[in-house]
C-alpha positions as CSV (number, residue, x, y, z in Angstrom):
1,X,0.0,0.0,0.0
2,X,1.5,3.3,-1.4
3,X,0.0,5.6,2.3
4,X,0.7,8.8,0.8
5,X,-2.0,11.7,0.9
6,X,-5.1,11.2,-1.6
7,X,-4.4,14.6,-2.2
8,X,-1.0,14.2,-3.4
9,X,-1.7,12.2,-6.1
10,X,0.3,13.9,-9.7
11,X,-3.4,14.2,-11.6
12,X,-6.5,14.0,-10.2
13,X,-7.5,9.8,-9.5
14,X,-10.2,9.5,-12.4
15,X,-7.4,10.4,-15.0
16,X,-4.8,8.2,-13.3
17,X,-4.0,5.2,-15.5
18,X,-7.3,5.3,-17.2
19,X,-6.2,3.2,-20.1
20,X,-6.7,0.3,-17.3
21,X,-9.8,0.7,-16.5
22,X,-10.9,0.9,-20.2
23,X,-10.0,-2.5,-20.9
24,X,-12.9,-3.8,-20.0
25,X,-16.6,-2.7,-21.6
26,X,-18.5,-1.8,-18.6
27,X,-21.6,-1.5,-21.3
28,X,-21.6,-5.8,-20.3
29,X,-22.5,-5.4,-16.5
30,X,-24.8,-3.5,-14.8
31,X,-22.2,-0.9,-13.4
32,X,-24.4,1.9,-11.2
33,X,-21.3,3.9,-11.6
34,X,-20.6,6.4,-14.1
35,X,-18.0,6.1,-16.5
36,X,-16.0,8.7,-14.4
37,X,-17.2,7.5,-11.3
38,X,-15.4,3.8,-12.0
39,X,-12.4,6.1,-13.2
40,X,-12.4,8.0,-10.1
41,X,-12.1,4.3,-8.3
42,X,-9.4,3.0,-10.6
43,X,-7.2,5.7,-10.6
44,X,-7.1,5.6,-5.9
45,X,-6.6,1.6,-6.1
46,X,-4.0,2.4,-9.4
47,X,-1.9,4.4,-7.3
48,X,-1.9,3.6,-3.7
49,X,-1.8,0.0,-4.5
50,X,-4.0,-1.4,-1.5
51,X,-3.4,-4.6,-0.2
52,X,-6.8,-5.5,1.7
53,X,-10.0,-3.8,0.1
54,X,-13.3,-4.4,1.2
55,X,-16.7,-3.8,-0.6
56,X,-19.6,-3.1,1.4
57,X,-23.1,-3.6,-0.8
58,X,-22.4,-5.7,-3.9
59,X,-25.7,-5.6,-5.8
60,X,-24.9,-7.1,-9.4
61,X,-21.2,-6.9,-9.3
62,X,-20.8,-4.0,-11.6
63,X,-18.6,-1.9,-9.1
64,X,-16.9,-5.5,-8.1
65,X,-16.1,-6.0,-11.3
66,X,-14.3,-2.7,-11.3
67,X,-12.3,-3.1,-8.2
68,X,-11.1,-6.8,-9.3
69,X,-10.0,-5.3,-12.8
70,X,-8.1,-2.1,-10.8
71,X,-5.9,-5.2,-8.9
72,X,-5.9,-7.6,-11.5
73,X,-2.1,-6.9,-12.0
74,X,-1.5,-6.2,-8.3
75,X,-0.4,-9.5,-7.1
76,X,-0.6,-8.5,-3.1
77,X,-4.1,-7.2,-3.4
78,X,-7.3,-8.8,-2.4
79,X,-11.0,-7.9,-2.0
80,X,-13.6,-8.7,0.3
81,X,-17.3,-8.3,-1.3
82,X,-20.4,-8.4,2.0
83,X,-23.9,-7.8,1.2
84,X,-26.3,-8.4,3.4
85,X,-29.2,-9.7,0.7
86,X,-28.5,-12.5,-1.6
87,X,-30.4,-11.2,-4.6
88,X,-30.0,-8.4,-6.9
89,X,-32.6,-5.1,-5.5
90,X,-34.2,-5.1,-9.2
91,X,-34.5,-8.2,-10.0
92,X,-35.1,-10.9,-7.6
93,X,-33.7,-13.4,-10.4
94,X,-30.3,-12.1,-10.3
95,X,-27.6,-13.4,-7.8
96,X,-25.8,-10.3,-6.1
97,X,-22.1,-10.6,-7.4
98,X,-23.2,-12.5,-10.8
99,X,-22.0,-10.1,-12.9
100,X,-18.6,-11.3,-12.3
101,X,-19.0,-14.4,-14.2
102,X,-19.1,-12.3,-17.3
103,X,-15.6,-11.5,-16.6
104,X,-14.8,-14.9,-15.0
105,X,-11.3,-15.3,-17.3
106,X,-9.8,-11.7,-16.8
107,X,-10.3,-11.2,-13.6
108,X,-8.2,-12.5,-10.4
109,X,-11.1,-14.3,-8.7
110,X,-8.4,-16.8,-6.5
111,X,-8.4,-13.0,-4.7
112,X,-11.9,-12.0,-4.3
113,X,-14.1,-13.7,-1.2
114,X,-17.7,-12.8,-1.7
115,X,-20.4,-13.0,1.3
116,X,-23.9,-12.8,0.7
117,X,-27.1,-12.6,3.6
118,X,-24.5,-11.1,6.1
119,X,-23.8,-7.9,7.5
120,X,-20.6,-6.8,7.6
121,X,-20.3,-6.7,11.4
122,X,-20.8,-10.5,11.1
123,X,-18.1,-11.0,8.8
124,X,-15.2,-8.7,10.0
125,X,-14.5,-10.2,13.1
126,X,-13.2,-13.7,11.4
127,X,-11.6,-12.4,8.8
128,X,-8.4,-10.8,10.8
129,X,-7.4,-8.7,8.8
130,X,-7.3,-4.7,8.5
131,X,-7.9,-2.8,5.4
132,X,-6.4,-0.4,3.2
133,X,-9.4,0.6,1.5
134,X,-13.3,0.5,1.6
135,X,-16.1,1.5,-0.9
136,X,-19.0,2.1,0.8
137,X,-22.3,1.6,-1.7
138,X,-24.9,0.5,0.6
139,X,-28.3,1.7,1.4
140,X,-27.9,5.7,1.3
141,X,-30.3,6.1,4.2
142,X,-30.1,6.5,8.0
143,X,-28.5,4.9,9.1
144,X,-26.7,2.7,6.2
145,X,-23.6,4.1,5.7
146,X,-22.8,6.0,9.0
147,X,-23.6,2.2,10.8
148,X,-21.4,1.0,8.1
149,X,-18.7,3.0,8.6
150,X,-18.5,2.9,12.4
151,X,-18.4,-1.3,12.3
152,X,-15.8,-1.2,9.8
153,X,-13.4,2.0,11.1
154,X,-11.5,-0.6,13.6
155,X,-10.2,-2.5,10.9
156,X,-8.8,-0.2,8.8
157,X,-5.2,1.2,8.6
158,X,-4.5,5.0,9.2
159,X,-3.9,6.0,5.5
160,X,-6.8,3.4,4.7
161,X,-9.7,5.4,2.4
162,X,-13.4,5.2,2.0
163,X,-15.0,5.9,-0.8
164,X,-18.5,6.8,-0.3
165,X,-20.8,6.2,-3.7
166,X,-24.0,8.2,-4.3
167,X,-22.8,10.8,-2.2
168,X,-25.0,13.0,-3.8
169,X,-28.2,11.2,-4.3
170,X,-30.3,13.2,-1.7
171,X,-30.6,15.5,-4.8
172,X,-32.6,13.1,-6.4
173,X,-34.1,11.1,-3.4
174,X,-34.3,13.4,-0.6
175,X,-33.6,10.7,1.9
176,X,-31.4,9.2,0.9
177,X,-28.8,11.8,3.2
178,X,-26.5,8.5,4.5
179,X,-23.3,9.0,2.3
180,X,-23.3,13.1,2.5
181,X,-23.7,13.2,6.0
182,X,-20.8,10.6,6.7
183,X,-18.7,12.3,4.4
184,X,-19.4,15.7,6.3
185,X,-19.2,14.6,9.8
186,X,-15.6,12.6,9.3
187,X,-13.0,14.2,9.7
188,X,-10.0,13.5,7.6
189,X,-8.3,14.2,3.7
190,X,-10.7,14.5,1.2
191,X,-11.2,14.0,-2.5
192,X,-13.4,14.2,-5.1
193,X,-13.3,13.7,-8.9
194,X,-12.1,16.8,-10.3
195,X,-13.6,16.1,-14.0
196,X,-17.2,16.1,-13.9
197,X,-19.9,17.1,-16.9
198,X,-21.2,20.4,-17.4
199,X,-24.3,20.0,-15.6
200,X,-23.5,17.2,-13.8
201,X,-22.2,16.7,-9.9
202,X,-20.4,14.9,-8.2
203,X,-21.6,11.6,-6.8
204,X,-18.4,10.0,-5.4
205,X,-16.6,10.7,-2.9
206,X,-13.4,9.7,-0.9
207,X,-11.7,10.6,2.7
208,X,-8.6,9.1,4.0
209,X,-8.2,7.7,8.0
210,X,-6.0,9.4,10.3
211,X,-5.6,9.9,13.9
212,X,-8.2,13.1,13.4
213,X,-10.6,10.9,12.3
214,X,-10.6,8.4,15.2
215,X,-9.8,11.8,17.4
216,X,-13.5,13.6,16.5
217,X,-15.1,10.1,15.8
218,X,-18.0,11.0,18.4
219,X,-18.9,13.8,15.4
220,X,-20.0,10.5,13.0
221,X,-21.9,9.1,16.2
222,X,-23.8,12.0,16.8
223,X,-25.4,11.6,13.3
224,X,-26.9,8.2,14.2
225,X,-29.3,10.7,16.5
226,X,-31.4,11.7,13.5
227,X,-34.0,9.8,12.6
228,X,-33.6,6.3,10.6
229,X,-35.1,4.8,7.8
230,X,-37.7,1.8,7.5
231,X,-36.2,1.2,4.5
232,X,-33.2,-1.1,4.6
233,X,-32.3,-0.5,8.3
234,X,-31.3,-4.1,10.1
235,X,-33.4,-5.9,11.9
236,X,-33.1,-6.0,15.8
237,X,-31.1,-9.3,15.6
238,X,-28.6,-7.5,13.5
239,X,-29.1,-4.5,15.5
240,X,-28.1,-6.2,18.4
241,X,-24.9,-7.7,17.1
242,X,-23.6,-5.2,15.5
243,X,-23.8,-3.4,18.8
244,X,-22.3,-6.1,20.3
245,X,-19.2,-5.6,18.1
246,X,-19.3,-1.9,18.3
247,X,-19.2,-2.0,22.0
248,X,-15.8,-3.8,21.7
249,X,-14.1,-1.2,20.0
250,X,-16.0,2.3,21.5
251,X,-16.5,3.6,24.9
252,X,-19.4,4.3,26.8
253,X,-20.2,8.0,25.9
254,X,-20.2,7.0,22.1
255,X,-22.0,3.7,22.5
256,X,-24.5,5.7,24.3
257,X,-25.5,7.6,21.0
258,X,-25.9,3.9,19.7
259,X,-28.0,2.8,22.4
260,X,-30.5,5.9,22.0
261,X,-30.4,5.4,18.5
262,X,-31.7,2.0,18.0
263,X,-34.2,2.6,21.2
264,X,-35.8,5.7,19.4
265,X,-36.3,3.2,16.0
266,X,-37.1,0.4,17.9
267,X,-39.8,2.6,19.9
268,X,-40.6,3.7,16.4
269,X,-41.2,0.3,14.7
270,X,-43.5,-0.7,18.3
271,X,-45.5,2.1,17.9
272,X,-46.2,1.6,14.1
273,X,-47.0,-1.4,14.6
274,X,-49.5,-1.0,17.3
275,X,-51.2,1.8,15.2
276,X,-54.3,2.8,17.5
277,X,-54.2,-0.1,19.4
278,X,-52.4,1.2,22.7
279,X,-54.1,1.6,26.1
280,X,-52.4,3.8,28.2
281,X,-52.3,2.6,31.8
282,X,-52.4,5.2,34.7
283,X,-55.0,8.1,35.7
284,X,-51.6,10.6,37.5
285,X,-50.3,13.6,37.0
286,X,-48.3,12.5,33.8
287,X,-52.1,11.2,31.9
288,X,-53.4,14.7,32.9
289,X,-50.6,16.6,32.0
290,X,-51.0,14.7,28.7
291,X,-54.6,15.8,28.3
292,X,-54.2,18.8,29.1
293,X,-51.7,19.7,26.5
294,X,-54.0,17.4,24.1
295,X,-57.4,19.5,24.9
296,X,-55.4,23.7,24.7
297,X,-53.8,22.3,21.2
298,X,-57.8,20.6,20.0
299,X,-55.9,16.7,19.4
300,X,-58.5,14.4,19.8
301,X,-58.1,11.2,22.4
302,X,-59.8,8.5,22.2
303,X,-57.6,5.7,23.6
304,X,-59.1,3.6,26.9
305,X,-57.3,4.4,30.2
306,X,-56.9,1.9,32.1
307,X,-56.5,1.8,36.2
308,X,-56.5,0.0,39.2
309,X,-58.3,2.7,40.9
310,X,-60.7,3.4,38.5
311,X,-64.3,2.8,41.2
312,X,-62.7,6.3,42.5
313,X,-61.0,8.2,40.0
314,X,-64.1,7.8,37.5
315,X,-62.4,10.2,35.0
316,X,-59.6,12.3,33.9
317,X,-60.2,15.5,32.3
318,X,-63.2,14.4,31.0
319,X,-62.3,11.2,30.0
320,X,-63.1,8.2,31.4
321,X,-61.0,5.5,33.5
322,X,-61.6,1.8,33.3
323,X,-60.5,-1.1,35.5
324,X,-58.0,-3.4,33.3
325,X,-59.7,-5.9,30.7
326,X,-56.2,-7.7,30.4
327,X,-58.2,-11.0,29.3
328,X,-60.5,-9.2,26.1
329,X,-57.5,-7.6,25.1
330,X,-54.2,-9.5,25.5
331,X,-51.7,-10.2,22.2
332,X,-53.4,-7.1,20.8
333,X,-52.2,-3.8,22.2
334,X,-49.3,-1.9,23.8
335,X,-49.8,-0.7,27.1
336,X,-48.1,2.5,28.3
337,X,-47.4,3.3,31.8
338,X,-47.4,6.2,33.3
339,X,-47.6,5.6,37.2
340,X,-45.4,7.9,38.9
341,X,-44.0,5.5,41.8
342,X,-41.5,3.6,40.3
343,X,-41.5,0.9,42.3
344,X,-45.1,0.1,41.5
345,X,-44.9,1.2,37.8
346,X,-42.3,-1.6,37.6
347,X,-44.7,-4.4,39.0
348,X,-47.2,-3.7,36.9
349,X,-45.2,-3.4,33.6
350,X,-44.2,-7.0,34.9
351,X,-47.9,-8.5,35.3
352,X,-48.4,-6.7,31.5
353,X,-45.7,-8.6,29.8
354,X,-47.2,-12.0,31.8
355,X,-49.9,-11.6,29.9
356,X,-48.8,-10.8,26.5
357,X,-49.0,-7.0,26.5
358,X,-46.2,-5.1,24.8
359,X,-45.1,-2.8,27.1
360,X,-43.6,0.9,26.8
361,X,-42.7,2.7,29.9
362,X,-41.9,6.0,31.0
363,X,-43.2,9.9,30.5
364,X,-40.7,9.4,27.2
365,X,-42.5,6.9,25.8
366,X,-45.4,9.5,25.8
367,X,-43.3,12.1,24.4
368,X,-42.5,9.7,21.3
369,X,-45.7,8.3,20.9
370,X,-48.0,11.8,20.5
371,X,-44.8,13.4,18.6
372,X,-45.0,10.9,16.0
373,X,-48.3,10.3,15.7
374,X,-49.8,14.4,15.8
375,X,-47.4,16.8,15.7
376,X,-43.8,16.2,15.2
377,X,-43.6,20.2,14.2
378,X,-44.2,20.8,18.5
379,X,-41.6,21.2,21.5
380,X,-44.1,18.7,23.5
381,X,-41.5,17.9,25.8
382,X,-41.0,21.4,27.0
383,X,-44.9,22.0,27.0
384,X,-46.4,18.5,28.6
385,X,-44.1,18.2,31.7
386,X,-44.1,21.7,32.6
């Protein structure tokens, strides 16, 4: 690996030994790149030589096809290729990687390993190995790449870089913010192609690790704080471990960004799926405070309230409180507490889950639940608890 500056280079990386690249017709494979994008990605591998390059989001094999032809001739050089789905996204016919058969005889497969159906955090920790460079093409929204990034920045080699595709897709697709925001928040040497159309932009980009960027690190795990898409984000199994790896390599004050993170989606995800199904449990100071701030703003509540002492509380600001029906209603709705004693809030949320209720506790859980549902344009927290 040649680990001098990206930004040293003697022309700009999409001219660099271009003559390379354009031995092969890219016109056979579904390349999502551009012609000077795949240039842009030649010309780094062309002249910093990496030894270890991983490839994070595969789809057809286009851009693999392109990384295997920029080391064909580099003898040390290897690539790593992890998706996390098996088939192509457009057509469901197509094996993720395939398009490298079409170059089967040119290219140096004996140096190319490619994982389907896992995500990368399951796939790093056996390989032991660091890397010198990464292209990062994943799902381009929150939290795709910034996740991405973070599981992979412990293996890589100061001097290592990322290259970020579809950097600039949020033109297009507005969430699609991922690769933009990662390439903002780290902190590092930067690149990108220097000969783009008239009336074009650029939608590739590349930064190269040093000890800034593990220095201001917590910047890129701040960004995990806004909101995440349903589209693409891992499940909670893979949630879970790639937390699991991440907590190996980052303190607590970082993982703690993690940890809010993946509560606020996973609150999300509960509270989708409940829909209006969700008794709230509790006839305190936190349900009128609630009702309150619903009646002055003229948001309509009609969700049961459920509590123990409802033969003597009756109603709540005009609502009305009911003894628990755990038995008509179990498996079907979220119950949210909102007893103040903690002790007792705790027992009950504890007879709840017995009986199949999914349970969300805490004023918080409030806070989420009316923001997203009615008006995530209002400072509710400020307003309800005050």
């Amino acid at each position: 690996m040649r680990f001098g500056s990206i930004n040293a280079m003697p022309v700009a990386p999409e001219m660099f030994e271009k003559e390379h690249l354009n031995s092969i017709d890219f016109s056979r494979v579904r390349s999502e790149m551009s012609g000077n994008e795949r240039a842009f990605v030649n010309g780094l591998i062309r002249y910093h030589r990496p030894v270890n390059i991983l490839e994070i989001g595969v789809s057809s094999g286009g851009g693999t096809v392109n990384l295997l032809n920029a080391i064909s001739d580099i003898p040390a050089s290897r690539l790593i290729s992890v998706d996390r789905f098996t088939n192509y996204y457009k057509d469901a016919n197509v094996l993720n990687g395939s398009d490298v058969d079409i170059y089967a005889d040119r290219l140096p497969l004996d140096r190319w390993k490619l994982v389907l159906n896992k995500d990368v955090c399951d796939v790093l920790p056996g390989l032991e190995m660091r890397f010198d460079f990464v292209v990062l093409d994943t799902t381009h929204r929150i939290p795709g790449e910034i996740l991405a990034f973070l599981t992979v920045l412990p293996y890589l080699n100061d001097g290592a870089i990322v290259v970020m595709h579809d950097y600039s897709l949020s033109y297009k697709t507005e969430d699609a913010i991922a690769p933009r925001l990662l390439f903002a928040t780290l902190v590092g040497e930067k690149r990108v192609p220097q000969n783009v159309a008239e009336g074009r932009y650029n939608n590739i980009a590349a930064v190269q690790i040093g000890p800034d960027t593990r220095k201001h690190i917590a910047n890129v795990f701040q960004a995990l704080a806004l909101p995440w898409s349903r589209v693409f984000t891992p499940g909670a199994e893979d949630l879970a471990q790639i937390r699991a790896l991440l907590s190996k390599h980052y303190d607590g004050e970082k993982m703690a960004y993690v940890d809010e993170a993946i509560n606020r989606y996973s609150l999300r995800l509960t509270l989708d799926q409940f829909a209006k199904n969700i008794v709230f449990y509790g006839a305190g100071k936190n349900m009128r405070g609630v009702l309150h701030f619903l009646t002055h703003y003229q948001i309509p509540f009609d969700y049961p309230i459920w509590d123990i002492d409802a033969d003597n509380i009756n109603d709540i600001n005009g609502h009305k409180v009911t003894k628990p029906d755990f038995e008509s209603r179990v498996h079907q709705s979220a119950a949210i507490i909102t007893i103040d004693d903690r002790v007792e809030s705790e027992a009950v949320a504890a007879r709840l889950v017995e009986l199949g209720f999914t349970v969300l506790t805490g004023k918080g859980r409030f806070i989420e639940f009316f923001h997203r549902q009615f008006f995530e344009w209002l400072p509710i927290g400020d307003v309800i608890w005050n």
